[in-house]
C-alpha positions, 0 to 999 in steps of 0.5 A: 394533960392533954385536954385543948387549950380554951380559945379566947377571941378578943374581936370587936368585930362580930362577924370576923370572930363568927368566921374565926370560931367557923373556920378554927372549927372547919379545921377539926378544933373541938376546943371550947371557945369563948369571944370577947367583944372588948379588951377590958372583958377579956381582961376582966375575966383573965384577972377575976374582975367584975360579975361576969365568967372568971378564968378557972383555975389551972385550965389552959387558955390561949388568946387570938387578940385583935389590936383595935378595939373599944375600951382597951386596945389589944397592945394593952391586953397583951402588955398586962397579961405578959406583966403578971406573973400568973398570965404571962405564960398564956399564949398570945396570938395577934390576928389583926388587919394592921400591918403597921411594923411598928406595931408587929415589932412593940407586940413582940418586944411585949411577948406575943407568940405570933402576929397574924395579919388578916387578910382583907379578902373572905377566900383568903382570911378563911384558909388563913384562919384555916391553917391557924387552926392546924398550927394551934392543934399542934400547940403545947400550952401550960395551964394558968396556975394560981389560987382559984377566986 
């Protein structure tokens, strides 16, 4: 199947998500993506919680996460889509401003597949979120299986 990965932005930050949805499309992604403003939408669309749009069923998905956030913080995501047997194959991609080594290494010992640290200077987040953009057409990513709701 070689049908791209739905892009899950996970940012509270309106305006950093619109530079990341730009900047993944100035680097030729035609992936669908989807933003999420807070921790517990994402989570309630990934678990088929709630009234809103539900993850469909064996479709690829892969998740640019941001630690700080409202309602749940991106290390709770992280650590409920890696403890369920379903999610815990989706890769997760920290983007995030903190560069508190601590929190790099719990996001590993939690099984995020990369931590990105965004840079704090416009020129520089754009090229990175630009080369991300690169990296993520290369990406292999299994559909999420399970009984559709």
């Amino acid at each position: 199947m070689n049908t791209p990965p739905v892009i899950l932005i996970v940012e509270d930050d309106e305006g950093h998500a619109i530079l990341v949805r730009e900047n993944l499309e100035l680097a030729g992604l035609s992936n669908r993506i989807e933003h999420f403003g807070d921790g517990q939408a994402v989570l309630d669309f990934l678990f088929r919680h709630g009234r809103g749009a539900v993850r469909e069923h064996e479709q690829m998905y892969l998740v640019l996460l941001d630690i700080r956030m409202p309602k749940v913080d991106g290390i709770e995501v992280l650590r409920r889509i890696k403890a369920d047997p379903e999610l815990r194959k989706l890769p997760v991609i920290m983007l995030t401003t903190t560069d508190d080594m601590r929190e790099v290494e719990r996001c590993h010992e939690l099984g995020c597949s990369v931590y990105i640290q965004k840079p704090v200077d416009y020129d520089r987040f754009a090229e990175a979120i630009r080369r991300l953009g690169l990296f993520i057409t290369l990406l292999l990513v299994p559909p999420v299986n399970g009984v559709p709701a």
